[in-house]
PLY file of the C-alpha trace (Angstrom):
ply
format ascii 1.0
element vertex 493
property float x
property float y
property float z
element edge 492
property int vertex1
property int vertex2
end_header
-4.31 -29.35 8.37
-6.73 -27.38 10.23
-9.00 -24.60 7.77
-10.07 -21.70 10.17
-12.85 -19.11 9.52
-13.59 -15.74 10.33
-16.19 -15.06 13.35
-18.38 -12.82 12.66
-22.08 -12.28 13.87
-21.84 -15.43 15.84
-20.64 -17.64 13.38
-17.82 -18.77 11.55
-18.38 -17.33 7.65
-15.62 -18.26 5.03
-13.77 -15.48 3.75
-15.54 -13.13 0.67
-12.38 -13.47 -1.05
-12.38 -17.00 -0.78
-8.55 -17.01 0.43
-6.72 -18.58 2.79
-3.26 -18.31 3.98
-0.97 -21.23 5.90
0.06 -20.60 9.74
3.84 -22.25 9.77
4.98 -24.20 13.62
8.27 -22.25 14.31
9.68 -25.44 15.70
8.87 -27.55 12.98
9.27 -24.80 10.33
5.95 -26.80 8.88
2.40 -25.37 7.70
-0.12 -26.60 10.77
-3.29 -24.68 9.83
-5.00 -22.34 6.86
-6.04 -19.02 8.33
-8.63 -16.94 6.36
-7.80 -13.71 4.17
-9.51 -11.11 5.08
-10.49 -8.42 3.00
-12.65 -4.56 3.36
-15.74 -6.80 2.74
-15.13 -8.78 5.67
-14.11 -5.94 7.49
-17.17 -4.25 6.62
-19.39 -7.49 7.54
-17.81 -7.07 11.01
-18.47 -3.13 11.76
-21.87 -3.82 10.85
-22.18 -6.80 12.84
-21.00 -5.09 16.07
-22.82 -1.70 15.35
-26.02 -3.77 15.05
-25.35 -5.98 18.23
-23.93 -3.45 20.23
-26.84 -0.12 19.38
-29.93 -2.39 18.48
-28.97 -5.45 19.81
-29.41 -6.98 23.46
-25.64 -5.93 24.71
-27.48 -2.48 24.94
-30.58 -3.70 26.89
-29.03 -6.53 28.81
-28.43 -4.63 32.26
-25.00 -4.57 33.67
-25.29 -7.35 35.93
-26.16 -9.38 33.72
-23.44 -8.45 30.75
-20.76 -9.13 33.96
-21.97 -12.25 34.36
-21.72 -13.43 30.86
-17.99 -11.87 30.91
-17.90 -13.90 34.19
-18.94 -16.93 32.58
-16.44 -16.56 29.42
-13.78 -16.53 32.02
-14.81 -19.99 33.53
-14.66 -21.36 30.05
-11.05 -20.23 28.99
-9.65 -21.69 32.66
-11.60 -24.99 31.50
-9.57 -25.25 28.11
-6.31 -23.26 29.06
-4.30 -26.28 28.29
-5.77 -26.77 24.38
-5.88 -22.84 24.42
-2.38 -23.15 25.08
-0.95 -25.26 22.87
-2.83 -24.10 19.94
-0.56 -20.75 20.69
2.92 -22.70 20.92
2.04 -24.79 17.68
1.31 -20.38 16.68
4.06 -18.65 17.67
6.65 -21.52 19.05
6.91 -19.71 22.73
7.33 -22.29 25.28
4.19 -24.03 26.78
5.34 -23.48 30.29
5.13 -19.52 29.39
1.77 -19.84 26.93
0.57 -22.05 29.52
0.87 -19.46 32.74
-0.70 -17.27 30.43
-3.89 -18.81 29.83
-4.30 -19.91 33.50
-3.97 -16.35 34.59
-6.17 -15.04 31.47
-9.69 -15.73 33.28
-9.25 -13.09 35.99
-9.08 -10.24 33.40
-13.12 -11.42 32.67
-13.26 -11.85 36.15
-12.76 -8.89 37.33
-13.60 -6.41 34.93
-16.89 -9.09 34.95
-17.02 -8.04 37.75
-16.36 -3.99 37.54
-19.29 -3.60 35.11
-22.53 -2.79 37.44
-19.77 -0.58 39.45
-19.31 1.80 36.38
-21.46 4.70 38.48
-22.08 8.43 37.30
-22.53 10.87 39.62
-24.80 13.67 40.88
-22.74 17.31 40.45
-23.85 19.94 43.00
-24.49 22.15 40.06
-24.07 25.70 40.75
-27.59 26.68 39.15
-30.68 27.10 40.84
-33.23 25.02 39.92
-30.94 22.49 38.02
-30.44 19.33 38.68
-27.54 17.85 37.08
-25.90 14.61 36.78
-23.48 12.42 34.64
-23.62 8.74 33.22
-20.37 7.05 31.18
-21.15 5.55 28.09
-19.48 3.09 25.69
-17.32 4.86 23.28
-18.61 2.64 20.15
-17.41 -0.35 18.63
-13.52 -1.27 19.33
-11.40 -2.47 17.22
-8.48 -5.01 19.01
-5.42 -5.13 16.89
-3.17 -7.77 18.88
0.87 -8.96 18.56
1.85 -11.97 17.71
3.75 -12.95 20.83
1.28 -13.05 23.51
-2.50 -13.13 21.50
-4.56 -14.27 24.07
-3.41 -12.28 26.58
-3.84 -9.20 24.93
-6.94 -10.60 23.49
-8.01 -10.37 27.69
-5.83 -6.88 27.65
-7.98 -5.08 25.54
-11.28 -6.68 25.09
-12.00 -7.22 29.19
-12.00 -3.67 29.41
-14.11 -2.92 26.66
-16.60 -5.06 27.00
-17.17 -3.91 30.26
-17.24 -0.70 29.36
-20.32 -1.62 26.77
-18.61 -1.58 23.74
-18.56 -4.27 21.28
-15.21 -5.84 19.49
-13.58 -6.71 15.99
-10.36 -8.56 16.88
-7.46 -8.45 14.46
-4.52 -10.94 15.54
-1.48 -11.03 13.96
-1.51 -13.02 10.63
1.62 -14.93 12.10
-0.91 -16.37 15.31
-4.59 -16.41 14.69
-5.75 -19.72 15.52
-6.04 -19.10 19.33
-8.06 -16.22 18.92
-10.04 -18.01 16.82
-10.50 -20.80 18.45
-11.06 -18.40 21.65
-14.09 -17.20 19.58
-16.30 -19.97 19.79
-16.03 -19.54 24.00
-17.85 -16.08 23.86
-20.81 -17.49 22.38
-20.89 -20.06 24.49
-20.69 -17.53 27.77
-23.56 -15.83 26.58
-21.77 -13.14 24.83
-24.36 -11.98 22.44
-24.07 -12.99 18.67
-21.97 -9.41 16.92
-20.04 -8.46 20.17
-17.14 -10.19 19.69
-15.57 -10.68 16.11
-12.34 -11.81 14.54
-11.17 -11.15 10.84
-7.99 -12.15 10.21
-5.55 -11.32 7.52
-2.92 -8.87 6.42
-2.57 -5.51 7.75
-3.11 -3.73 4.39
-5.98 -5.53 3.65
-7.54 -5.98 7.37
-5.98 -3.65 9.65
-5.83 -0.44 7.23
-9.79 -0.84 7.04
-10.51 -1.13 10.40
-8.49 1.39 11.45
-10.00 4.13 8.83
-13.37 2.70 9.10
-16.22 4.92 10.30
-18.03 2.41 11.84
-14.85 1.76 14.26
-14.84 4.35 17.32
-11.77 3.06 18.86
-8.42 1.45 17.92
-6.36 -0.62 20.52
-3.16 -1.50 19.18
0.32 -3.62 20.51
2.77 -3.64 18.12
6.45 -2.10 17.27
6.40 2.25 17.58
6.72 2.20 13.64
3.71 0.61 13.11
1.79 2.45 15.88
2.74 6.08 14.64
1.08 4.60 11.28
-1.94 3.46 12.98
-2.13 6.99 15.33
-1.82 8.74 12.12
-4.38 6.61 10.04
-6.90 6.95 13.28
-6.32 10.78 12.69
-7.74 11.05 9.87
-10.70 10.53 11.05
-10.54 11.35 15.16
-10.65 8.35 16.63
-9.75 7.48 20.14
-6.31 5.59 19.82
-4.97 3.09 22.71
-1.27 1.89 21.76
1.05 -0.18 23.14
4.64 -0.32 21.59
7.78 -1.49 21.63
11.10 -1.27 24.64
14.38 -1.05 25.13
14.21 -1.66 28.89
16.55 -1.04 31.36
17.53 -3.71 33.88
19.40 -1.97 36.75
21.95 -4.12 39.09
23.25 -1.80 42.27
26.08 -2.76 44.11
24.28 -3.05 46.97
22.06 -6.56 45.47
21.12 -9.68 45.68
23.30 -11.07 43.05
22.12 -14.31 42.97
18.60 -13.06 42.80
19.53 -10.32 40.35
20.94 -12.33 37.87
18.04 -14.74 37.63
15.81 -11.71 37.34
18.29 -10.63 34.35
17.76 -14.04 32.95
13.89 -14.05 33.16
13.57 -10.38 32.11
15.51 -11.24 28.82
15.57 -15.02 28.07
12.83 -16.48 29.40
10.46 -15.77 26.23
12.98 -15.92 24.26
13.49 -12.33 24.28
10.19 -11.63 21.99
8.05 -9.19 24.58
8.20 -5.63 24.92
8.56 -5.30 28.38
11.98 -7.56 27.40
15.18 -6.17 29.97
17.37 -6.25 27.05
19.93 -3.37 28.22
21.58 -4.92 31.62
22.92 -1.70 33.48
25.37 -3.09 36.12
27.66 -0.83 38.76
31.54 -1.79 37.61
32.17 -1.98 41.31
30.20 -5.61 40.54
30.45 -6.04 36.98
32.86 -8.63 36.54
31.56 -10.87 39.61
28.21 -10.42 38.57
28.78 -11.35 35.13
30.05 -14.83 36.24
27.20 -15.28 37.66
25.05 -14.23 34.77
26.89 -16.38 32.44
26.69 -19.69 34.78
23.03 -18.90 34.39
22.49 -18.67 31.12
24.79 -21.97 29.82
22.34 -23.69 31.94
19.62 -22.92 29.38
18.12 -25.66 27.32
17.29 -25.21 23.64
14.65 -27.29 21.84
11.02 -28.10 21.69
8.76 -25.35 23.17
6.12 -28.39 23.75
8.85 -29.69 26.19
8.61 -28.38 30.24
12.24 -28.73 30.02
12.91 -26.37 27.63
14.19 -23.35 28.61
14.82 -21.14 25.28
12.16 -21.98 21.80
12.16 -20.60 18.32
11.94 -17.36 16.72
8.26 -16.70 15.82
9.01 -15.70 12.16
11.66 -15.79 9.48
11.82 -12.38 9.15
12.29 -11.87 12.79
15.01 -14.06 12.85
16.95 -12.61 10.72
16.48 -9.19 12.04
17.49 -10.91 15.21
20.97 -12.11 13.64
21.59 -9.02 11.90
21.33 -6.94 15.14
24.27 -9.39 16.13
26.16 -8.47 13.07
25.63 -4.57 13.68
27.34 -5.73 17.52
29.97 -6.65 16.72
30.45 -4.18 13.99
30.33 -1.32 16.38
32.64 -2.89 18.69
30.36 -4.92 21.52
31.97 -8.28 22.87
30.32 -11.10 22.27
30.42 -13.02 25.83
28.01 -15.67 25.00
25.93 -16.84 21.71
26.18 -14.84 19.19
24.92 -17.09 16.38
22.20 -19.88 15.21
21.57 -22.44 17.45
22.14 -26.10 16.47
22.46 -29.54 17.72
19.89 -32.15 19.08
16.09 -31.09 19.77
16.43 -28.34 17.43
14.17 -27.78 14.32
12.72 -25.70 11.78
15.96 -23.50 11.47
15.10 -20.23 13.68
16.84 -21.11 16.65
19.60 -17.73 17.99
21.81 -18.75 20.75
21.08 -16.96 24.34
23.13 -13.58 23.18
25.15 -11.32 25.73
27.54 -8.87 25.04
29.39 -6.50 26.97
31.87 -3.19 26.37
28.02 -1.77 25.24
27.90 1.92 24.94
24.38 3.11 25.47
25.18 4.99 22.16
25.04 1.62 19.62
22.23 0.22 18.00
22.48 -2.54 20.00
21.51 -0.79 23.25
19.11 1.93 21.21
16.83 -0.57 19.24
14.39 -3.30 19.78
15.83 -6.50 18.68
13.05 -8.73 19.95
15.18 -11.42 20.54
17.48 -13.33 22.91
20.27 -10.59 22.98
21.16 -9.00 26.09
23.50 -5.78 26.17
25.65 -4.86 29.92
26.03 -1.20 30.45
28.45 -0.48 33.32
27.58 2.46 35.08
29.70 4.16 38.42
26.93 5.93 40.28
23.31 6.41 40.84
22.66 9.31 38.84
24.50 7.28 36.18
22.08 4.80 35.77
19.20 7.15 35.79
21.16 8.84 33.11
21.62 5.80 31.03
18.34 4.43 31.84
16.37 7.44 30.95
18.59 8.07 27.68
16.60 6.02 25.25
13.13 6.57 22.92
11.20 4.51 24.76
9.89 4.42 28.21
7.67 0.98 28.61
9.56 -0.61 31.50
12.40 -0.54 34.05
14.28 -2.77 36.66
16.02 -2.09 39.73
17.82 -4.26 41.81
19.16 -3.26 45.71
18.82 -4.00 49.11
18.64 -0.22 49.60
15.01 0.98 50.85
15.67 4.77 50.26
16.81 3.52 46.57
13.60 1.68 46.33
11.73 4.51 46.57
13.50 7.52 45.03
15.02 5.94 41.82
11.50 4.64 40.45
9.86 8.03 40.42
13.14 9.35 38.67
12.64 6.84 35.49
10.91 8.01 32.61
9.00 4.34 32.37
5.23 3.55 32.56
6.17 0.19 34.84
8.88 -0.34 37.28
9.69 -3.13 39.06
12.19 -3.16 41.91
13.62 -6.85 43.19
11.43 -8.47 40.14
11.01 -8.41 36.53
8.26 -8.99 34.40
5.61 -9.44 36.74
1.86 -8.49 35.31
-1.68 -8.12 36.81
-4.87 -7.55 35.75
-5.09 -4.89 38.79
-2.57 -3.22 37.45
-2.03 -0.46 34.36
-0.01 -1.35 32.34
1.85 0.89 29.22
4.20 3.08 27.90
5.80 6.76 27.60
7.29 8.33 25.01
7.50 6.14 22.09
6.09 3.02 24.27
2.30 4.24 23.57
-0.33 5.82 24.80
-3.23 4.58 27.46
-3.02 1.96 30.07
-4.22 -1.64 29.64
-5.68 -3.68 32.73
-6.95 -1.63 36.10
-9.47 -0.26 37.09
-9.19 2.86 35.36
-8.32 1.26 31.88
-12.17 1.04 31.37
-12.08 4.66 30.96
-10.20 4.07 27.94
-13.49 2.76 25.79
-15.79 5.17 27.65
-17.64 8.96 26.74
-19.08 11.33 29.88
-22.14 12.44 29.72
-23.84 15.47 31.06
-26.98 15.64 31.87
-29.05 18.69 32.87
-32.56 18.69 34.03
-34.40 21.96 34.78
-36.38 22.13 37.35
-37.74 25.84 37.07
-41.30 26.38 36.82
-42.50 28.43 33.54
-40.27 30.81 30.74
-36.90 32.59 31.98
-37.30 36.19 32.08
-34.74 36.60 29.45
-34.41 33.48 26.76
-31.78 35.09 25.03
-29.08 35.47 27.87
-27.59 32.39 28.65
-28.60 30.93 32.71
0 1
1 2
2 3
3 4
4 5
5 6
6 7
7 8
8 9
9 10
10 11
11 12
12 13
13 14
14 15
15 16
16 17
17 18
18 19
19 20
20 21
21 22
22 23
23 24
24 25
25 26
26 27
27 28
28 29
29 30
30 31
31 32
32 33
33 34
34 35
35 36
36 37
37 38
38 39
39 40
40 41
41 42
42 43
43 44
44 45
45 46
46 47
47 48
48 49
49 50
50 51
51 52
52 53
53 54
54 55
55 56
56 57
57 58
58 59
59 60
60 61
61 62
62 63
63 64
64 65
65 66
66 67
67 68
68 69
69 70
70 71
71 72
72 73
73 74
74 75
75 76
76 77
77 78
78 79
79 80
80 81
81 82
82 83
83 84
84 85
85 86
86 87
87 88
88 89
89 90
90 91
91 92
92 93
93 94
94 95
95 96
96 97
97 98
98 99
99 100
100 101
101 102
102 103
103 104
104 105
105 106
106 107
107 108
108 109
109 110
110 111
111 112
112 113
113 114
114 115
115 116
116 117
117 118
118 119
119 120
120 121
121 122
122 123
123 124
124 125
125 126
126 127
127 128
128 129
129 130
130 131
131 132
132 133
133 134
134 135
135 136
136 137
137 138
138 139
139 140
140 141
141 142
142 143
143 144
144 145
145 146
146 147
147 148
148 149
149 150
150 151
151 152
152 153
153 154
154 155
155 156
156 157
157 158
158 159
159 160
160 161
161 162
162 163
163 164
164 165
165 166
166 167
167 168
168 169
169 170
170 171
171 172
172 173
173 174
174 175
175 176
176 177
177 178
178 179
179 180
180 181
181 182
182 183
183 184
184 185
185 186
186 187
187 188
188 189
189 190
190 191
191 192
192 193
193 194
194 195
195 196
196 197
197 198
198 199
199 200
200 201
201 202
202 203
203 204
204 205
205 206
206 207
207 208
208 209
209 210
210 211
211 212
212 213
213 214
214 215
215 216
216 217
217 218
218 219
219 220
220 221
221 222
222 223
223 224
224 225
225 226
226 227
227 228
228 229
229 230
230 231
231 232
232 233
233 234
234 235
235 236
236 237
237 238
238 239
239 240
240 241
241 242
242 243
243 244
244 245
245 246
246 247
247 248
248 249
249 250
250 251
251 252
252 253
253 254
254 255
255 256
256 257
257 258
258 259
259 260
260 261
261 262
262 263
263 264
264 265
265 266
266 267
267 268
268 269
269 270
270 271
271 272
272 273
273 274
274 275
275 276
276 277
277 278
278 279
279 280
280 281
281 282
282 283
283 284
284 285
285 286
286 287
287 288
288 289
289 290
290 291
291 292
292 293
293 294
294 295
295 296
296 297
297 298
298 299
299 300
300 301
301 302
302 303
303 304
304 305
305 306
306 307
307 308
308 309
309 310
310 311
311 312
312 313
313 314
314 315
315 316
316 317
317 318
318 319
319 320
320 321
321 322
322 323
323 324
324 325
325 326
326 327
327 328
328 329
329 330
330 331
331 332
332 333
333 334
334 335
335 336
336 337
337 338
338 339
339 340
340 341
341 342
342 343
343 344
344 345
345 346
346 347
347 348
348 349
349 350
350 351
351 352
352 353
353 354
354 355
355 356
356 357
357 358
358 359
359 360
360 361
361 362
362 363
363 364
364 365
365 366
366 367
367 368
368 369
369 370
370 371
371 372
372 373
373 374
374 375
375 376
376 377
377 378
378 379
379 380
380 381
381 382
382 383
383 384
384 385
385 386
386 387
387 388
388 389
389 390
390 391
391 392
392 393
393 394
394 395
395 396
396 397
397 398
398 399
399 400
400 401
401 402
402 403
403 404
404 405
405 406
406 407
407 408
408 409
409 410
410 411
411 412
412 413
413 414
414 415
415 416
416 417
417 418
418 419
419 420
420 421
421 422
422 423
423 424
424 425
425 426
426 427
427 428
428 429
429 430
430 431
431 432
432 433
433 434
434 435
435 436
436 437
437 438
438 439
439 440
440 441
441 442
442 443
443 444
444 445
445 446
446 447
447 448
448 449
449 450
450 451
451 452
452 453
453 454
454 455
455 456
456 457
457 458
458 459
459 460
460 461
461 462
462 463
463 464
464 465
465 466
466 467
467 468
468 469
469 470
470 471
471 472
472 473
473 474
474 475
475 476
476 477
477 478
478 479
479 480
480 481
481 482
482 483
483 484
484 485
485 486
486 487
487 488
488 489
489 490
490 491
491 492
């Protein structure tokens, strides 16, 4: 069994506390690794280790060129060991390689380009309205970050949030989720080895209490950059209050998935599939409430179902597997409870609808691909994340319908439309109340694009070109250029 340590400064330090804490496989429902326990002292190692490096250190006198080509670099590195990257976060968080796997091959172009963005950060020269004045600004880093990342994806949002702000000039604490913090552990060692200098990236890893609390109400920390459910993000806005720091959060979904009549059925259920299924249900951006027009509904539903009885069960290691493991116990039973509450309030259970069993399958957190219909937009079911494979159909009659439904929830992270319809292409996206919307395709991310949430999906935007802004101050500037004493020094120019 593998003993990690925390990164700090550079180096891998044991924990103060001198604990450690197992990492259990999902699939094999086995311990795999010892992760350190963090605790304030550690916390407080770290926000003086990325003060120091990122005020007094050579981040802040490397020029920009040259800090985009060690981000540059960093990405070369993770494309060299995606494949060890990647399996490290299955043996995590039990997601299947085939998904971890596309995820680290995409993760270098996040350094890549915001490597690349860095020297491009210009101020500008304001055509100041005062005589004699000239006036310009600069953007500045906002201070030290700290990254507090989700267990389902931690590398990626690892390149989410720390891309961005090391571009911007900032320097980084990481806190992964005590369920998956190998990877970004192991990740660690990579920065160093791109040139990153020694204090601008750190990990602690631990609890939330006892890691994430301190961070978050630290004053050494500027900024906090959190994924996570809305619960524990209204915490972490209010904690960050306290003390007026600049808060970046990405929460949770209860997206809608909208099938017209007008479709591509065939390509609209496998985009149902994929938007709900294919991690096993455990994203945010998950397409968990299906709306489909009843002019279709039954006929698409066939469809659906064919689909998803194709879907193999088993070993996330395998290419051939299809559906993998809850992460966590506790998730897994919230995940089968939400089934209970289903069919309590009257949903019919079309597929699933209980633990998974039979060859292949291990470790005891297995759900059955879910899908119930006869949903009312009203029930738990369709209102709350379950972070799991369970899909709920809506049937809706008419365009303003769906909107209706669509729009009637909390959250606002992502939406789906399917049709063949141009004019519905365009109109219905700007009518939903959701930061991403994808029309003909589900689930499709880019570092060129921001991504995020309304209402109780977050605040900010992640990846872009204008998610830099999110980890940098403006600065004004004002020279005078007046020769001797105004007339007057006590009336403002």
């Amino acid at each position: 069994m593998k003993t990690y340590r925390h990164f700090i400064g550079g180096e891998y330090v044991n924990p103060v506390g001198g604990e450690w804490f197992e990492s259990v496989d999902p699939y094999r429902g086995e311990p795999w690794a010892k992760i350190p326990r963090g605790n304030k002292a550690d916390v407080d190692k770290a926000v003086k280790a990325a003060n120091d490096a990122m005020w007094r250190g050579p981040w802040s006198t490397m020029t920009a060129s040259a800090r985009g080509k060690a981000m540059r670099k960093l990405g070369d590195l993770v494309a060299e060991n995606a494949e060890r990257l990647a399996e490290i976060e299955v043996r995590d968080n039990g997601k299947l390689l085939a998904e971890m796997l596309g995820q680290l091959r995409y993760h270098p172009e996040w350094w890549w380009y915001f490597g690349g963005l860095v020297d491009k950060l210009e101020g500008g020269l304001v055509p100041i309205d005062k005589p004699d004045t000239f006036a310009y600004t600069t953007h500045e880093p906002v201070g030290v970050v700290a990254a507090l990342t989700a267990w389902n994806s931690p590398l990626l949002f690892v390149a989410w949030k720390c891309a961005a702000a090391l571009a911007a000039g900032c320097a980084v604490i990481v806190k992964p989720s005590e369920f998956t913090s190998a990877s970004t552990l192991e990740f660690a060692a990579l920065t160093k080895e791109a040139g990153i200098p020694d204090g601008i990236f750190n990990v602690v890893t631990g609890f939330g209490p006892e890691v994430g609390t301190e961070l978050i109400s630290h004053p050494g920390v500027a900024k906090i950059t959190f994924t996570g459910s809305d619960a524990t993000g209204a915490k972490v806005y209010e904690t960050a209050a306290r003390s007026l720091k600049r808060v970046s959060l990405e929460l949770g979904g209860k997206s809608p998935n909208i099938v017209f009549e007008d479709a591509d059925l065939t390509a609209a259920a496998s985009g149902a599939v994929s938007g709900i299924f294919a991690a096993t249900g455990q994203t945010c951006i998950a397409g968990s409430r299906l709306l489909v027009q009843n002019s279709i509904k039954d006929k698409f539903v066939e469809r659906l179902l064919e689909l998803a009885r194709s879907a193999k069960i088993g070993d996330p290691m395998q290419s051939d597997t299809n559906i993998g493991p809850i992460t966590t116990p506790a998730q897994y039973k919230k995940v089968l409870d939400y089934i209970d509450v289903a069919k309590a309030e009257g949903a019919r259970c079309l597929l699933g609808g209980k633990p998974a069993s039979g060859a292949g399958i291990k470790g005891g957190q297995f759900v059955e691909p879910t899908i119930f219909t006869d949903v009312d937009n009203s029930m738990r079911i369709a209102r709350e994340e379950v972070f799991g494979p369970v899909l709920s159909i809506i049937g809706f009659d008419t365009e303003e319908d769906a909107i209706r439904i669509a729009n009637d929830t909390i959250y606002g992270l992502a939406a789906g439309i399917w049709t063949q319809d141009l004019g519905r292409a365009v109109r219905v996206p700007k009518l939903l109340r959701a930061g991403t919307v994808w029309v003909n395709t589900y689930r499709a991310i880019s570092y060129m694009m921001p991504f995020g949430g309304m209402k109780h999906s977050g605040l900010g935007r992640e990846s872009g070109i204008h998610a830099v802004g999110e980890y940098l101050e403006t600065k004004s500037v004002w020279i005078s250029t007046a020769k001797g004493a105004p007339a007057n020094p006590f009336v403002m120019r």
